[in-house]
C-alpha positions as CSV (number, residue, x, y, z in Angstrom):
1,X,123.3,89.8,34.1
2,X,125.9,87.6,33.8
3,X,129.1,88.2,36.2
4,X,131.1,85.0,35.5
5,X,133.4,83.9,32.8
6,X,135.4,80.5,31.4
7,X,138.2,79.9,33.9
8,X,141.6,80.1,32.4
9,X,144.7,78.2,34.3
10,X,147.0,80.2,36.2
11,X,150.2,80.2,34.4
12,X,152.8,80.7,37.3
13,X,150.8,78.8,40.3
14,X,151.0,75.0,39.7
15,X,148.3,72.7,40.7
16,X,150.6,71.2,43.4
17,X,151.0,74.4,45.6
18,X,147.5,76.0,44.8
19,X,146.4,72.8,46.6
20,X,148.8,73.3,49.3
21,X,147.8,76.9,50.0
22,X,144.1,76.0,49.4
23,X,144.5,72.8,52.2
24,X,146.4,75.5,54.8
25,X,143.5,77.7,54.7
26,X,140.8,74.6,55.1
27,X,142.8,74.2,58.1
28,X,142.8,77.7,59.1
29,X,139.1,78.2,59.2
30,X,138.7,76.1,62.1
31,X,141.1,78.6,63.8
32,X,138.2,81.3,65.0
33,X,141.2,82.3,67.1
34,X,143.7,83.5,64.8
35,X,141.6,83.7,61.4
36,X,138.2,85.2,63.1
37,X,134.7,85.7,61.1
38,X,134.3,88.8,62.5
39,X,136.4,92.6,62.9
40,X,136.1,95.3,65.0
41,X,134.7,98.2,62.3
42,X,136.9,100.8,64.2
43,X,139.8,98.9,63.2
44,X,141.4,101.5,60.7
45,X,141.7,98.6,57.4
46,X,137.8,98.6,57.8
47,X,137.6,102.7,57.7
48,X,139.9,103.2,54.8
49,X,138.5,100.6,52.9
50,X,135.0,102.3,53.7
51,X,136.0,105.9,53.3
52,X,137.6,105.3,49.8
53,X,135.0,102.9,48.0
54,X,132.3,105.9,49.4
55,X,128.9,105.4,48.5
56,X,128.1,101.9,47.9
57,X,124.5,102.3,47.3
58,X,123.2,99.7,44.0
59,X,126.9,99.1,43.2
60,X,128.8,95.9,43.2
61,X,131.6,95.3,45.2
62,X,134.2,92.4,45.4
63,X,136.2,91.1,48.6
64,X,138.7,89.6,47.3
65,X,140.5,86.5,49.4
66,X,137.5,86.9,51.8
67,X,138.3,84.6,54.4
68,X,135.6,84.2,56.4
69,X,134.1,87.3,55.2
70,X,134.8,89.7,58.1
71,X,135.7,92.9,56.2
72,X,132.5,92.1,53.8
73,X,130.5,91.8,56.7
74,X,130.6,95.4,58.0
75,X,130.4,96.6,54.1
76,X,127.2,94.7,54.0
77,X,125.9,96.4,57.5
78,X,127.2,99.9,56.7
79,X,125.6,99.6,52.9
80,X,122.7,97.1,52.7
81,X,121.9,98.1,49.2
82,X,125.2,97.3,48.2
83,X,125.8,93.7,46.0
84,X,128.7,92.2,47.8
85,X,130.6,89.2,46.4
86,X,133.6,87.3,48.7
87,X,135.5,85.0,46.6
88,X,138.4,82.8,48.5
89,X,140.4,80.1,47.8
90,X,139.0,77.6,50.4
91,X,135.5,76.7,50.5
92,X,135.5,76.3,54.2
93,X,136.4,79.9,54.9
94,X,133.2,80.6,52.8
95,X,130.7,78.7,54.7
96,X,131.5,81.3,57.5
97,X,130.6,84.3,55.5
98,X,127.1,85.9,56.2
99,X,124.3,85.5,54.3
100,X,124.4,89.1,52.6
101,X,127.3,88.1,50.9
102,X,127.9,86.2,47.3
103,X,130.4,83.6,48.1
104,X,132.1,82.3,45.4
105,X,135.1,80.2,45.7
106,X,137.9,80.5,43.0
107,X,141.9,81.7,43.0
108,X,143.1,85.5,42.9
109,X,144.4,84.5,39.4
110,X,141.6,83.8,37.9
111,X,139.1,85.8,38.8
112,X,135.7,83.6,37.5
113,X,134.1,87.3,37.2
114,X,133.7,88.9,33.3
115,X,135.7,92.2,32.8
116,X,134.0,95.3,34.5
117,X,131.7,93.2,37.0
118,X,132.0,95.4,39.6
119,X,132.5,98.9,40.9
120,X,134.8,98.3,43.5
121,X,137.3,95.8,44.8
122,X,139.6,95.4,47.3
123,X,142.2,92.5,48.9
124,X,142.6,92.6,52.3
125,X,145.9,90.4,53.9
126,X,144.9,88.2,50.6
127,X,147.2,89.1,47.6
128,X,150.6,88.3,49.4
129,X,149.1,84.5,49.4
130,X,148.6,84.8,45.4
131,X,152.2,83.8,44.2
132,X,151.6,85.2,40.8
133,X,151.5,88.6,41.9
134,X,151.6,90.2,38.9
135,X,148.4,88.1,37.1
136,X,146.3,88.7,40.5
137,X,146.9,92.3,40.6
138,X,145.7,92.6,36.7
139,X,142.9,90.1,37.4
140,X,141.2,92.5,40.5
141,X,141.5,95.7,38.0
142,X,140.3,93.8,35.1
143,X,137.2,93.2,36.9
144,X,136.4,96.4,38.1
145,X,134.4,99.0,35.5
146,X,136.4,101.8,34.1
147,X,135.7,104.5,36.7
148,X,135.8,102.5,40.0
149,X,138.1,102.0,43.1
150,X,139.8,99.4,44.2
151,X,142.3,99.1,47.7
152,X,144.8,97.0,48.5
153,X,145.9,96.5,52.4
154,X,149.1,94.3,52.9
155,X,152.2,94.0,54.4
156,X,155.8,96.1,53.7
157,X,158.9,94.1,52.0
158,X,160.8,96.4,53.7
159,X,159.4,94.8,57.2
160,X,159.7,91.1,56.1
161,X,160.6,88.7,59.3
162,X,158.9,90.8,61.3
163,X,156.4,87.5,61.5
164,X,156.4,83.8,60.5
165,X,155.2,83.1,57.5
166,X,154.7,80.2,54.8
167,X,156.8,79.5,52.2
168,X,154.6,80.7,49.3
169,X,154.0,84.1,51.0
170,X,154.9,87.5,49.3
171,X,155.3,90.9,50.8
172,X,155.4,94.5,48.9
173,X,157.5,97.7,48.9
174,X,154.9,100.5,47.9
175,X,156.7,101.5,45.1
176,X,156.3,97.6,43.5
177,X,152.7,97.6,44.3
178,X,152.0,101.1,42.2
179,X,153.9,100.0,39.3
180,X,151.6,96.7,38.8
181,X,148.5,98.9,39.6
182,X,149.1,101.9,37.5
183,X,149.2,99.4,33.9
184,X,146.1,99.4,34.6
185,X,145.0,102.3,36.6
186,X,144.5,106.3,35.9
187,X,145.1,107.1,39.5
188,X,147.3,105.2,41.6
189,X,148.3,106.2,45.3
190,X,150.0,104.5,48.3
191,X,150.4,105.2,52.3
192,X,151.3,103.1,55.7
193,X,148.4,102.8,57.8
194,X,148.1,101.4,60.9
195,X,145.7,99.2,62.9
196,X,144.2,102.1,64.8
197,X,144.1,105.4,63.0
198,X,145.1,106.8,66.5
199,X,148.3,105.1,66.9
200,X,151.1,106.1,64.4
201,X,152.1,103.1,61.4
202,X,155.0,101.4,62.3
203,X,155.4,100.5,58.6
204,X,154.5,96.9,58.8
205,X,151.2,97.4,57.0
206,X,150.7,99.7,53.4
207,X,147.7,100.8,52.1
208,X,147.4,101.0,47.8
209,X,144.7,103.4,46.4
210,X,143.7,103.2,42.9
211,X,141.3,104.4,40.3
212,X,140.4,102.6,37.4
């Protein structure tokens, strides 16, 4: 079956600072420091994202803005019947991800997937690095089937300077986040989470829900 469709240029992120972005992440990889390959699976982003998609089981899933593929990594070892696809931005970052996994490199906006290619997505720490927020968010529900989940994990608007950040980089309120995903979405939630589902959210990081 074919999964992949003519690419289409982003209408909001010029060539010039797609390039930039993509060059700060070819850099980035070599960072195993600060932008690892790997994450701890008791780390709450990993549970939520595991305990909403549920039974993965002959269903395809996409990682979208993989990085290295960390998060697709425990997906892959918790459900090895699962088709997993990562798709990032910068190659180098992809050469990192484990074999299990479908790397694909290509931009949030333009998803190089057909429509309904997969049963699940979700963007971890990736869609505040899209610029076009709106297009991304639409692209990641347009390739998911009618029917299946998709979960967003990123950082609060409302918590902005809380860390350094590039000049491209975009944060949410919850409330923006449901109104892009619910054009396009029957169920839409939203909650803080934390890092540890032990230790209270300090309302730096939200978590967005959704049903197709």
């Amino acid at each position: 079956m074919n999964f992949f469709r003519r690419k289409k240029q982003a209408a909001l992120l010029s060539a010039d600072l797609r390039r930039r972005i993509r060059e700060s992440f070819e850099e980035a990889s070599r960072d195993e420091e600060h932008f690892p390959s790997t994450i701890d699976p008791r780390i709450y982003h990993v549970q939520l994202i595991l305990e909403f998609l549920g039974d993965l089981a002959g269903k395809r899933v996409l990682d979208a803005g993989c990085g290295k593929g960390r998060f697709a990594r425990v997906l892959a070892e918790r459900h090895p019947r699962a088709e997993i696809s990562g798709l990032d931005l910068a190659e180098s970052m992809l050469r990192f991800a484990p074999p299990a996994i479908q790397a694909c490199a290509g931009s949030l906006t333009d998803l190089p997937f057909r429509d309904g290619a997969f049963h699940a997505a979700y963007a971890t720490e990736s869609l505040e690095h899209a610029v076009d927020i709106e297009r991304a968010v639409a692209e990641i529900c347009r390739v998911v089937a009618p029917g299946g989940r998709i979960v967003i994990i990123d950082k609060n608007a409302e918590k902005w300077g809380r860390l350094e950040t590039p000049d491209w980089e975009k944060w949410f309120t919850r409330r923006q986040l449901e109104r892009l995903l619910r054009r396009h979405c029957r169920r839409v939630s939203s909650r803080f989470i934390s890092y540890w589902e032990d230790v209270p959210p300090d309302g730096l990081f939200i978590a967005w829900l959704a049903e197709k």
